[in-house]
C-alpha positions as CSV (number, residue, x, y, z in Angstrom):
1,X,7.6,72.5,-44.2
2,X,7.9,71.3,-40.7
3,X,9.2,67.7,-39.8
4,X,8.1,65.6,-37.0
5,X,11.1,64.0,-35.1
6,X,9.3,60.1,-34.5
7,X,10.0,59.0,-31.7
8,X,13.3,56.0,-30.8
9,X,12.3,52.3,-30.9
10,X,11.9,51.4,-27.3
11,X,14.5,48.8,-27.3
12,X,17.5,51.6,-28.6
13,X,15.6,54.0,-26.2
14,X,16.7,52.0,-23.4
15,X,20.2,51.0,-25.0
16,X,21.0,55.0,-24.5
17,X,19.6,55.6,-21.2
18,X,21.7,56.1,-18.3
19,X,21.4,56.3,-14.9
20,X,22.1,59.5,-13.2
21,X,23.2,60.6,-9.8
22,X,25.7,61.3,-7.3
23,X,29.4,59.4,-7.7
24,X,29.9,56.8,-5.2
25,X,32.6,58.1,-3.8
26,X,32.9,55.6,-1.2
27,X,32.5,52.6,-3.2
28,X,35.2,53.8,-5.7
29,X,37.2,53.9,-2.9
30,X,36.5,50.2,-2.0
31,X,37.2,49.1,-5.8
32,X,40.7,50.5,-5.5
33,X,42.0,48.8,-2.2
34,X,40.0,45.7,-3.1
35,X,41.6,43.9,-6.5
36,X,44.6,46.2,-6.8
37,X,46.3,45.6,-3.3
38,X,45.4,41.6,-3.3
39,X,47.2,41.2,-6.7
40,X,50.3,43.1,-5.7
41,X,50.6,40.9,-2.6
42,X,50.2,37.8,-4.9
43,X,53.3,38.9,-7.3
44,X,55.3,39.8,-4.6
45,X,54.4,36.2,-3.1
46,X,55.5,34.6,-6.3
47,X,51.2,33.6,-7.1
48,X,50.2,35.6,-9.8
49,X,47.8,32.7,-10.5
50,X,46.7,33.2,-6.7
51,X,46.1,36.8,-7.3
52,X,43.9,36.4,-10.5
53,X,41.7,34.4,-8.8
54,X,41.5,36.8,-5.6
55,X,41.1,39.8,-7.7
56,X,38.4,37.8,-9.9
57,X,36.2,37.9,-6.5
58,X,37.1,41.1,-5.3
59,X,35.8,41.9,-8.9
60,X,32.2,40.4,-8.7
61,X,32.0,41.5,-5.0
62,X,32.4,45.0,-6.9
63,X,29.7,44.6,-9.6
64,X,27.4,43.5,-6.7
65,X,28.6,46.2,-3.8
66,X,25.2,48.6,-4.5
67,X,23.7,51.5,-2.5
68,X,22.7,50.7,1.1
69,X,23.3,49.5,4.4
70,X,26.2,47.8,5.3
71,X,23.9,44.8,7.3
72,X,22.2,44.4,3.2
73,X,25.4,44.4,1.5
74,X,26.1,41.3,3.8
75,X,23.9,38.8,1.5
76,X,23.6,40.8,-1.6
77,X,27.9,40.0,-1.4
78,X,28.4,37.2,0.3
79,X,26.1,35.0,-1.0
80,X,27.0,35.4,-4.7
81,X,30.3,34.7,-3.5
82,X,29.9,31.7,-1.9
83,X,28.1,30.4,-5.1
84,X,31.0,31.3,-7.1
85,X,33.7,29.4,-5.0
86,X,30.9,26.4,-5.0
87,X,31.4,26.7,-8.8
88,X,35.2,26.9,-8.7
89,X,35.4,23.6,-7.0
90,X,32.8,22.3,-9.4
91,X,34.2,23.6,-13.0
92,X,37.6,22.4,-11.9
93,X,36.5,18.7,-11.2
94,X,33.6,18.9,-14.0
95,X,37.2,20.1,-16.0
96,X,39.0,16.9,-14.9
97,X,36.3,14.2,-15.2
98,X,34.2,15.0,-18.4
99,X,35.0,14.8,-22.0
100,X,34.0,17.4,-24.6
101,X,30.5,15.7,-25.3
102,X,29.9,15.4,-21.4
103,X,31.0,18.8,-20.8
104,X,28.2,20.5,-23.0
105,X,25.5,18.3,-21.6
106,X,26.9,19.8,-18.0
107,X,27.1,23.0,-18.9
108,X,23.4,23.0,-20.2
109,X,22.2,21.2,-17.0
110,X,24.0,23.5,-14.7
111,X,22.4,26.6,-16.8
112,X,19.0,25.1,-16.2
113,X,19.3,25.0,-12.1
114,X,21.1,28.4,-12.3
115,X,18.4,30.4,-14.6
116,X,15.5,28.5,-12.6
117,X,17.3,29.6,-9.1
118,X,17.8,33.3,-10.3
119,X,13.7,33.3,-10.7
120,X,13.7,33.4,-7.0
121,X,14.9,37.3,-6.6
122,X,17.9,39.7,-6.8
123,X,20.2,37.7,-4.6
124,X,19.2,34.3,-6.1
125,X,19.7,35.6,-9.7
126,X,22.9,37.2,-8.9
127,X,24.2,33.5,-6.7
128,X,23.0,31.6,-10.3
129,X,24.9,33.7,-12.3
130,X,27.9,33.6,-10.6
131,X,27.8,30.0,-10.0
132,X,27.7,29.3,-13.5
133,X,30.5,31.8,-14.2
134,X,32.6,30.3,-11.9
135,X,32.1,26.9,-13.1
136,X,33.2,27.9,-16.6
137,X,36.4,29.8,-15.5
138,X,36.7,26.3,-13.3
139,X,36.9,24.5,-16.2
140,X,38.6,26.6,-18.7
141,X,41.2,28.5,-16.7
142,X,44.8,26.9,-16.7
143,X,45.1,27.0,-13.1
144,X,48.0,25.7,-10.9
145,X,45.9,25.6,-7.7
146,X,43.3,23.0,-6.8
147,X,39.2,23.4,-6.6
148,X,39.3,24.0,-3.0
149,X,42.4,26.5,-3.5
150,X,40.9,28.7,-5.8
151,X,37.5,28.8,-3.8
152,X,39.2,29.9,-0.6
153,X,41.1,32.5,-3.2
154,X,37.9,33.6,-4.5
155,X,36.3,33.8,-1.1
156,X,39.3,35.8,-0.2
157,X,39.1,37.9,-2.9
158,X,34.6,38.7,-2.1
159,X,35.5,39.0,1.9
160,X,37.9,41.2,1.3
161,X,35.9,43.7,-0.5
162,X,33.1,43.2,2.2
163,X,35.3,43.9,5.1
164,X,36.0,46.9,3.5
165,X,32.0,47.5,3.2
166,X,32.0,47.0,6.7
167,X,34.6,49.3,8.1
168,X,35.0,52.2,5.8
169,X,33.2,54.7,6.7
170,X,30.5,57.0,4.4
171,X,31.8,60.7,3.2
172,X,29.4,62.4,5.1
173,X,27.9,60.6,7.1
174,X,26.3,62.0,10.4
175,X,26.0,59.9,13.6
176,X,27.0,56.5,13.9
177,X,29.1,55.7,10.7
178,X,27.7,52.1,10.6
179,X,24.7,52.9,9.9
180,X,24.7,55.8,7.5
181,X,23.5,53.5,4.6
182,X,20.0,53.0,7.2
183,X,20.0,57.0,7.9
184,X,20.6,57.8,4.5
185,X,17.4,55.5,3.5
186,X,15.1,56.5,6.1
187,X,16.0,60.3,5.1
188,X,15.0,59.8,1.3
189,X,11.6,58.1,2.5
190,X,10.5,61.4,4.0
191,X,11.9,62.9,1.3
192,X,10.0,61.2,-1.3
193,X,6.6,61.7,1.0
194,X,7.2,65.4,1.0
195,X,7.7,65.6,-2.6
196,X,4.8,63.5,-2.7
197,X,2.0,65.7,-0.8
198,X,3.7,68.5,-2.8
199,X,2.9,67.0,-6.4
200,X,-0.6,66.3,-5.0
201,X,-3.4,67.8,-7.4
202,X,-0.8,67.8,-10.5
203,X,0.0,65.3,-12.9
204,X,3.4,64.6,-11.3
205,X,1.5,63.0,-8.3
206,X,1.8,59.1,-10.2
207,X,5.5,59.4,-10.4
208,X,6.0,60.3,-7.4
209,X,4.0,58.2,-5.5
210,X,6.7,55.4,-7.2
211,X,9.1,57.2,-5.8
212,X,7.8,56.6,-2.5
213,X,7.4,53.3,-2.9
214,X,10.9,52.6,-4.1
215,X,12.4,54.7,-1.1
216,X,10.5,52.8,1.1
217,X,11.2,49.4,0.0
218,X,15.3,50.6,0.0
219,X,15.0,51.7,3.7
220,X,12.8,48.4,4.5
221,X,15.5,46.5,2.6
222,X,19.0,48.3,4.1
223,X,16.8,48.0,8.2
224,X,15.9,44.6,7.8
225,X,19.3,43.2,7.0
226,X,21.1,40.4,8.7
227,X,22.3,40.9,12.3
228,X,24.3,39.2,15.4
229,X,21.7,40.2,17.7
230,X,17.8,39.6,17.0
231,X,17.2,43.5,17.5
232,X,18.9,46.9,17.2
233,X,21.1,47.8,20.2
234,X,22.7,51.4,20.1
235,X,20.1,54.3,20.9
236,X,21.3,55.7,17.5
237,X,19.9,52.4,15.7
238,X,16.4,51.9,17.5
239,X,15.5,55.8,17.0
240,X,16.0,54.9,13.3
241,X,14.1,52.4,13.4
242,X,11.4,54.7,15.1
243,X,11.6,56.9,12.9
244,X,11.2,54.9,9.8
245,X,7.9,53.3,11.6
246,X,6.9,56.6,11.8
247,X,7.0,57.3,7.9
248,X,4.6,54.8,7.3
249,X,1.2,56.6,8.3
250,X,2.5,59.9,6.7
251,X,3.0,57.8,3.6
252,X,-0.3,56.3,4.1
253,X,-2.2,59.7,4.6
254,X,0.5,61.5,1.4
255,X,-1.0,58.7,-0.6
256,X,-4.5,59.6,0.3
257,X,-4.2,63.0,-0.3
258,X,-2.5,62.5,-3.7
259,X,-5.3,59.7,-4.4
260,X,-8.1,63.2,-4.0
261,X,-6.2,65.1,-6.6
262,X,-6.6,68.0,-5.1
263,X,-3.0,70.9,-4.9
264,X,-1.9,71.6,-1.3
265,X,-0.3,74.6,0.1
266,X,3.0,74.6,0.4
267,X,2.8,74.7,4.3
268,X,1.5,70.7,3.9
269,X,4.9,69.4,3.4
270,X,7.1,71.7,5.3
271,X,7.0,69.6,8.3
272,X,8.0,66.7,6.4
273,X,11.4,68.4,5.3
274,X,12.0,69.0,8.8
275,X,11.8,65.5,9.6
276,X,14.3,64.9,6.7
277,X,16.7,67.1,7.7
278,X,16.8,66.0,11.2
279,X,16.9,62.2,10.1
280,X,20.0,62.9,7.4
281,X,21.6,65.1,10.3
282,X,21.1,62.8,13.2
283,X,19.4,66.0,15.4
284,X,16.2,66.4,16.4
285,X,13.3,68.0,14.4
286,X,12.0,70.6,17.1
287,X,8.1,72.2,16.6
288,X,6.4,70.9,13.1
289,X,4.1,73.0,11.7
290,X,0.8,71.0,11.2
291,X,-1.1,70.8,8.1
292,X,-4.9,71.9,8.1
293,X,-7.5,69.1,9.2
294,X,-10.3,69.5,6.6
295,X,-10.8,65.9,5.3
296,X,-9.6,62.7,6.7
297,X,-6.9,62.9,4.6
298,X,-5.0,65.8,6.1
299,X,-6.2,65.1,9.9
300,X,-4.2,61.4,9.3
301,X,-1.1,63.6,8.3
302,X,-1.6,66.0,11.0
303,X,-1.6,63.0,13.7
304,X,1.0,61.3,11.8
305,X,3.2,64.3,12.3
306,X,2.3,64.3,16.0
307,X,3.5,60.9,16.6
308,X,6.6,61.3,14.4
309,X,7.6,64.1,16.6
310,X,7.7,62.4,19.9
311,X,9.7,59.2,17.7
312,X,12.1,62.0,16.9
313,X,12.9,64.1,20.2
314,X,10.9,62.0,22.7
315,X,13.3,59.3,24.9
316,X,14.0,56.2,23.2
317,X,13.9,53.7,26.3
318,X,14.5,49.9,26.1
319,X,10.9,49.4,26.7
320,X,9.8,51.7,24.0
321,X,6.2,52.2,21.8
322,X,6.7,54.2,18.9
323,X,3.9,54.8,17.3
324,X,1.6,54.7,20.1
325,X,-0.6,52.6,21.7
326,X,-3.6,53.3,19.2
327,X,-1.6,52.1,16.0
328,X,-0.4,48.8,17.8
329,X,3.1,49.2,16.1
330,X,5.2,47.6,19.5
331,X,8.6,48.5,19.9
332,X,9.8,44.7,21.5
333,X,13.0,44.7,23.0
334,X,15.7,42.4,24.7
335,X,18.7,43.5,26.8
336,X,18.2,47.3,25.1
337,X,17.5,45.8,21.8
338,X,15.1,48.3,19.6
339,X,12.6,48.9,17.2
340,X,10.4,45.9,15.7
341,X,9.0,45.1,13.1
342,X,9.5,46.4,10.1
343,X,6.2,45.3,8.6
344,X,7.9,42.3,6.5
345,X,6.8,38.4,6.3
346,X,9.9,36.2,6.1
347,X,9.7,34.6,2.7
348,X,9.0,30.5,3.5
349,X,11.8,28.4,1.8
350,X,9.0,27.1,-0.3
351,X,7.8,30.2,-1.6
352,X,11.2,30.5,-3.0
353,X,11.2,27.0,-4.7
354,X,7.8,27.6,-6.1
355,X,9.2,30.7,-8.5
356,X,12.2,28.7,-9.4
357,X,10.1,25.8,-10.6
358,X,7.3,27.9,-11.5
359,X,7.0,29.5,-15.7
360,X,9.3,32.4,-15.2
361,X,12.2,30.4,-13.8
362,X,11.5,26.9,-16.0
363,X,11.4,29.8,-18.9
364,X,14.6,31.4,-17.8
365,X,16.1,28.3,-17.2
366,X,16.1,26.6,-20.1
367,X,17.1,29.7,-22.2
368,X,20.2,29.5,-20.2
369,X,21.0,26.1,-20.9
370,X,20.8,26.4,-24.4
371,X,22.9,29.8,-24.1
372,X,25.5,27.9,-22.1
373,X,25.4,24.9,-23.5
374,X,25.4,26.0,-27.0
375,X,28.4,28.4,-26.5
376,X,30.3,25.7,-24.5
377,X,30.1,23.2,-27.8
378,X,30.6,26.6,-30.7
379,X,33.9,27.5,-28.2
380,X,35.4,23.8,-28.4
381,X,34.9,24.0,-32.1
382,X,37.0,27.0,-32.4
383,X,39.4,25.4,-30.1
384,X,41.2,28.2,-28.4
385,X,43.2,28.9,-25.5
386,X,40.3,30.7,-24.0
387,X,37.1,29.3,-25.1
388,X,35.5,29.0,-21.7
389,X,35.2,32.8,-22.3
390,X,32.7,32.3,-25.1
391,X,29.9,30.3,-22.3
392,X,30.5,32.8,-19.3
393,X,29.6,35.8,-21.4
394,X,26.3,34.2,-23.1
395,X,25.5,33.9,-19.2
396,X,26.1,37.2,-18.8
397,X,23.7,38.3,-21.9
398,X,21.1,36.5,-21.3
399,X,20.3,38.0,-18.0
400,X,16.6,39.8,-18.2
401,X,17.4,42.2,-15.3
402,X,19.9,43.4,-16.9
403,X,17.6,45.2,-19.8
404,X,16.4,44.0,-22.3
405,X,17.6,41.3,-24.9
406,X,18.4,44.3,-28.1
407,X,19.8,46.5,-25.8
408,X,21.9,44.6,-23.2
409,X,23.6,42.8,-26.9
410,X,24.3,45.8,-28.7
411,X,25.8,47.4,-25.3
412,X,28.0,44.3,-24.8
413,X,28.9,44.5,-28.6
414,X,29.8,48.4,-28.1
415,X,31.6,47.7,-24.1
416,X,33.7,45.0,-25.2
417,X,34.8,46.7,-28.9
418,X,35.6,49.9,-26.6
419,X,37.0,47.9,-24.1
420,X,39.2,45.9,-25.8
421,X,40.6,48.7,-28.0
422,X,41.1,50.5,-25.2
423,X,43.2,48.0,-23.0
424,X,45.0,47.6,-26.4
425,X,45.9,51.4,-26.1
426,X,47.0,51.3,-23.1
427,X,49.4,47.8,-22.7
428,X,51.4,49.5,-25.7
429,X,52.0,52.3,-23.9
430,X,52.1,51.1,-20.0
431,X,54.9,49.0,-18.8
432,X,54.4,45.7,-17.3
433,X,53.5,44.3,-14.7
434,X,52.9,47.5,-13.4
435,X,50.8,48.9,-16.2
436,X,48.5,45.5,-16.0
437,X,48.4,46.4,-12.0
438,X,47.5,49.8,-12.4
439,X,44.6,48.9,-14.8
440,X,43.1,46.4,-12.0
441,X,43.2,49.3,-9.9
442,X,41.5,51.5,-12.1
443,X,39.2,49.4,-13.0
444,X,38.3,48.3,-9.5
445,X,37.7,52.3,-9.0
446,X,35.2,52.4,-12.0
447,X,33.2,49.5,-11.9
448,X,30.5,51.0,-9.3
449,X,30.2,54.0,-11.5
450,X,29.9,52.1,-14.3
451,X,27.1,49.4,-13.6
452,X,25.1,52.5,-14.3
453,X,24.9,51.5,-18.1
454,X,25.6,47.8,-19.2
455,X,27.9,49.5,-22.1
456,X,30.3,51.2,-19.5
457,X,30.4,48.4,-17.5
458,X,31.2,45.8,-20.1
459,X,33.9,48.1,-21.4
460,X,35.4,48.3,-17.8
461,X,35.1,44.7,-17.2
462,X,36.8,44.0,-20.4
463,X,39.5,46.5,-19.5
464,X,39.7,44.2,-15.7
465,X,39.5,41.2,-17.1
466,X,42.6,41.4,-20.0
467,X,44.7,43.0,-17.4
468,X,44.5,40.1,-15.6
469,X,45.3,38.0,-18.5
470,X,48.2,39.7,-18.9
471,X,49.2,39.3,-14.9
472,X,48.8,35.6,-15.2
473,X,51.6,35.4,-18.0
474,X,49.7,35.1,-21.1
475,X,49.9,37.4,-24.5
476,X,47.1,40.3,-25.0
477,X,44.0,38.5,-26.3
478,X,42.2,41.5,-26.5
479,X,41.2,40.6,-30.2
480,X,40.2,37.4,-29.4
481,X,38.0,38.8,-26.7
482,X,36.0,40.4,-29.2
483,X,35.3,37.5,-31.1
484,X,34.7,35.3,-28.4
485,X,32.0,38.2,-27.4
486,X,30.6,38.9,-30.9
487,X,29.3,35.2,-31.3
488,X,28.1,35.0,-27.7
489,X,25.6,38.0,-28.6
490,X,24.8,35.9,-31.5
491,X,23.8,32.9,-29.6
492,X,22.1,34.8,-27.5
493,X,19.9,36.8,-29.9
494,X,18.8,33.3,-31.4
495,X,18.0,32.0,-28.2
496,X,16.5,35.0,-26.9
497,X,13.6,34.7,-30.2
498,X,13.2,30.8,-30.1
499,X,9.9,30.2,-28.8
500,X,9.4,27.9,-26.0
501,X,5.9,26.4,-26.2
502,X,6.8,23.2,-23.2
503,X,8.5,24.6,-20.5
504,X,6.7,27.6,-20.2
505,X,5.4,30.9,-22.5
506,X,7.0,34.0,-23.7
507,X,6.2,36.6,-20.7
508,X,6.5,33.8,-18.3
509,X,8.2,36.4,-15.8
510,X,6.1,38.8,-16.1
511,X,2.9,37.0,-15.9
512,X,4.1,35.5,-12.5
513,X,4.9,38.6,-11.2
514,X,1.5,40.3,-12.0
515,X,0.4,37.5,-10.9
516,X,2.1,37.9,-7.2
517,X,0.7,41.8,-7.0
518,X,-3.1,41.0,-7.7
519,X,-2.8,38.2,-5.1
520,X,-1.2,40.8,-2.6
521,X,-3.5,43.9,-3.6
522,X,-6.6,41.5,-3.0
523,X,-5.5,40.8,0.5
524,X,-4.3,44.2,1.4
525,X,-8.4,45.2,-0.3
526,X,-10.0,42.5,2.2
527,X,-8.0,43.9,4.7
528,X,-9.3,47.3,4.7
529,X,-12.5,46.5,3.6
530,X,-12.8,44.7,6.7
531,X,-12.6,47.5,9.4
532,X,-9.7,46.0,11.1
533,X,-8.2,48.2,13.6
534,X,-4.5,46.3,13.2
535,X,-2.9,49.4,11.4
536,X,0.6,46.8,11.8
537,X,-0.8,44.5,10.4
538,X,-2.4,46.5,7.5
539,X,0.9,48.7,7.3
540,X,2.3,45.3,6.1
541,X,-0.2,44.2,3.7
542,X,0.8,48.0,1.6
543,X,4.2,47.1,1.7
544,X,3.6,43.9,0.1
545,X,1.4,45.0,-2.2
546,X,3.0,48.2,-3.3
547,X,6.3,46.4,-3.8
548,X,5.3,43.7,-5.5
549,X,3.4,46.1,-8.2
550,X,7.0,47.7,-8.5
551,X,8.6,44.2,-9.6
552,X,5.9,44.0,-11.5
553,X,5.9,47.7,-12.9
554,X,9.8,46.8,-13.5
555,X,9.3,43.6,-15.4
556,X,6.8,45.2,-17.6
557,X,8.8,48.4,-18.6
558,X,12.0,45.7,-19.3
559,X,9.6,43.7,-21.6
560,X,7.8,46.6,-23.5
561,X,11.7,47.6,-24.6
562,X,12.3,44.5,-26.5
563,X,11.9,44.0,-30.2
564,X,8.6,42.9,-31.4
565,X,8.5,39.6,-31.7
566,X,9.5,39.2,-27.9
567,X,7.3,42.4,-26.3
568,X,4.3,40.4,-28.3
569,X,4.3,38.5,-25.8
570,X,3.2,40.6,-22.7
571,X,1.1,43.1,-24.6
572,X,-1.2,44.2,-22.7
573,X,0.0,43.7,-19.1
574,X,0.6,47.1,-18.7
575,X,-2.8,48.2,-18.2
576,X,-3.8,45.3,-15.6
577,X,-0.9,47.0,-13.5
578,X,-2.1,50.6,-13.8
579,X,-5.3,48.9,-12.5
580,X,-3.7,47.1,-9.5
581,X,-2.1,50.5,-8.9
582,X,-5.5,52.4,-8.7
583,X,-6.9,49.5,-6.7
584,X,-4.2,49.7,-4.1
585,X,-3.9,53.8,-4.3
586,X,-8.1,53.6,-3.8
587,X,-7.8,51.1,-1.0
588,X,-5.0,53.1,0.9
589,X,-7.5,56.4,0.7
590,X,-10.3,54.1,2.0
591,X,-8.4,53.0,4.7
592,X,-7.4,56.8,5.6
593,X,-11.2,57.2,6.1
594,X,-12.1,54.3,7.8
595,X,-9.4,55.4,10.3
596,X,-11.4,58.8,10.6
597,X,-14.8,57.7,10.6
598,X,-15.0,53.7,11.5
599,X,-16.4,53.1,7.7
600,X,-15.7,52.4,4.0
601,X,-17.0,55.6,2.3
602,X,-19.6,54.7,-0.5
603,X,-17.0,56.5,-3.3
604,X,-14.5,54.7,-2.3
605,X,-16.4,51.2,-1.7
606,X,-17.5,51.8,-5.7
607,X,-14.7,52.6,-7.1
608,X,-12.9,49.7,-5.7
609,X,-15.9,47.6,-6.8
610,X,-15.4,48.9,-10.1
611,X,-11.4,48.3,-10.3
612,X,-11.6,44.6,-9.7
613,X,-14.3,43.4,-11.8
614,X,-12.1,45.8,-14.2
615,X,-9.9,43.0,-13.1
616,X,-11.8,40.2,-13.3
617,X,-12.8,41.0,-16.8
């Protein structure tokens, strides 16, 4: 008789996934001269305290030092930080001032304005939950220094990692070393169109057209970074910022041709791998074979190839035009400075403050007051050395991009068990200080291999985190460390199922981000629709649209995982996203053959009419 194997629960489905790739070698590298080295300088000083605190940066600045350029790593580092010195200086007069009582009403007011702040995006979610991290180690930590002293330490700590962000060169990298994080982008993004045009006709096309739109958003994100001057200024730079203006018609026309459904030959994308290689190997791409010109669809790639051959091997001059005169993508410069734009709005301060005060971030908030607040007053009960321990990891746990709430609880659970066992492994047999040292330094090393799974990192955190302890002259706690997490994951699953009927709905997050990608797709449809020969401008509109169905795509794939009485909530927005994604996929073909033929095709103009009263109904 033959069984059936059902199928996982989607919420342990995702508690056993894990990310695969490549070890960052590079950023193991920075883990272990970032922590290690700044708390062996503060024992020989005679601070151990000091060194705690600088390592306790270094070790965020870790958990946030991601793939990319070195210009993104900037914010997506130093902000956080400077939110978590802000909440030093905080926590440590909040520690001095108020009562028990007060202190819990704190707490939950400063995990509202932190959870409603992280609504914002990545950077803003990661500067919320640091601050309120920091303001509970503020407050809880026995400390010799003052507020100020341990934010400068913990800045110390964050800019120390950075400047080795900033400085170390990339394993094999090609070109200029500071900007192999930008090369390494812009060579997946042709990467991803190749493997795009060669999924075309087959039903792989779907997931790789996400592909594509993830590696382009990466390269948009890792060019676009903050700079000294207003534009790129080595040679190197602007022809990479050529080239990646380039990619955007050949994903434009990949898109179209993937949008017909019909298989290619293999000769379509073999000019695209030359551009790859010559991107990831800083050399240029020579003859490219062009693809036949049938349909509209296949002429746009053949004159996209065209034009991304002369932003390969052609000069790159200060006054420079990419991507030619009839695509009205201008190359402005200043004193040799290089290629602009890269087809991005600047988000308006407001826009900002209208997610954080908007359903997802009132929704978020408030579950991270009660989190906070509620393990704040169950931790003074108890009464222990180390209670503040108890609030900082409910803030942890109740993070949403983190996974979702089953599986990020029962891989804290598993982390911190394994963790803690472990560390108690290895202080019996490791001699101190050295042994506690040697542990930072491990850990350091593993913590960008192990944000890969929330389970791994946990464990290694744990692993940081007592060693520390341990340097700062206090017993092993690494029973107590359990406990203190086990009750945070129970706070957290009850406030993760409470319903919230004032402040905002179940779903709130991803309602507003569907939300945010129909109001995109519509404008990037009325663009098209309209004729408009500003391919820039229209260039941009796609961006926006196709990213903001990704958060969206993201947020909806995190929600389906949870349990039942919490995915309830958002059933159903899956399929209004695979209908934005038609729209959008159906617009970018239509605008592929109003390029070729100066109208909207009748097919195309009825399918799209079709998809949004889909939409409207």
């Amino acid at each position: 008789m033959r069984t059936t194997l059902r199928p996982l629960p989607p919420w342990l489905g995702h508690t056993l996934r894990v990310q695969r790739g490549p070890v960052p070698w590079s950023a193991v590298v920075r883990g272990a001269l970032a922590a290690g080295p700044l708390l062996v300088a503060a024992l020989l000083a005679g601070r151990p305290s000091a060194g705690v605190i600088a390592a306790l940066g270094a070790m965020f600045a870790g958990i946030n030092d991601r793939p990319g350029s070195r210009r993104a790593a900037v914010p997506r580092i130093g902000a956080p930080a400077l939110a978590g010195a802000g909440g030093l200086v905080v926590g440590t007069w909040v520690g001095a001032q108020a009562g028990p009582a007060a202190l819990i009403g704190v707490f939950a007011l400063l995990g509202f304005a932190g959870g409603a702040v992280s609504a914002a995006g990545p950077v803003a979610s990661a500067c919320g939950t640091q601050l309120l991290v920091a303001v509970g180690i503020g407050v809880g930590m026995p400390l010799p220094e003052a507020g100020w002293q341990r934010a400068l330490l913990f800045l110390a700590g964050a800019g120390w990692l950075l400047v080795l962000r900033t400085v170390l060169p990339s394993p094999g990298g090609r070109g200029a070393y500071r900007i192999d994080g930008e090369r390494a982008a812009v060579t997946q993004v042709y990467a991803a169109v190749a493997a795009l045009v060669d999924a075309a006709g087959s039903p792989r096309a779907t997931a790789h057209r996400v592909a594509l739109t993830a590696a382009l958003d990466h390269a948009q994100d890792a060019l676009s970074g903050p700079r000294l001057r207003r534009y790129a200024g080595s040679c190197a730079e602007r022809r990479l910022h050529a080239q990646y203006a380039a990619a955007l018609p050949l994903a434009e026309a990949a898109t179209a041709l993937a949008w017909a459904g019909s298989p290619l030959p293999a000769r379509a994308s073999e000019g695209l791998r030359r551009l790859a290689d010559a991107v990831r190997s800083a050399t240029p791409c020579g003859p490219l074979p062009a693809p036949a010109r049938s349909d509209a669809a296949l002429r746009a790639l053949d004159e996209a190839l065209l034009h991304a051959a002369v932003a390969f091997d052609g000069p790159v001059r200060e006054h420079d035009r990419t991507a030619g005169a009839r695509w009205k993508v201008r190359v402005r410069t200043r004193r040799g400075a290089g290629a602009k734009p890269l087809h991005t709005r600047p988000r308006a301060p407001v826009t900002s403050l209208r997610r954080a005060v908007g359903p997802a971030g009132r929704e978020y908030g408030v579950r991270v007051a009660l989190c906070f607040g509620a393990g704040a007053a169950v931790a003074q009960l108890l009464n222990n050395s180390h209670w503040y321990w108890l609030p900082v990891t409910a803030v942890f746990l109740v993070k949403p991009d983190l996974g979702p709430l089953a599986s990020r609880v029962l891989c804290r659970a598993f982390g911190t068990v394994f963790g803690a066992a472990l560390f108690a492994g290895l202080a019996a047999l490791l001699p101190g200080p050295a042994g506690p040292v040697a542990l930072v330094v491990l850990g350091g090393a593993l913590i960008p291999v192990a944000t890969r799974h929330f389970a791994a990192q946990t464990a290694v955190v744990t692993v940081f985190v007592l060693s520390l302890v341990m340097v700062g002259g206090e017993p092993q706690m690494a029973l107590a460390r359990v406990g203190e997490t086990l009750l945070a994951c129970a706070i957290v699953l009850c406030v993760g199922h409470l319903p919230l009927p004032v402040p905002g709905r179940g779903g709130g997050a991803v309602r507003t981000r569907l939300t945010i990608a129909g109001e995109a797709a519509h404008a990037y449809v009325l663009h098209v629709l309209s004729a408009s020969d500003d391919r820039a401008g229209r260039w941009t509109l796609r961006r926006e649209a196709y990213r903001a169905l990704a958060e969206a795509r993201t947020a909806i794939d995190l929600a389906a995982a949870e349990l039942p009485p919490v995915a309830r909530h958002t059933a159903g927005t899956e399929d209004v996203a695979v209908t934005l994604e038609a729209l959008v996929d159906t617009t970018t073909s239509c605008a592929v053959h109003v390029d070729d033929t100066g109208r909207v095709p009748e097919q195309h103009a009825e399918r799209i009419d079709a998809l949004l009263a889909e939409l409207a109904a």
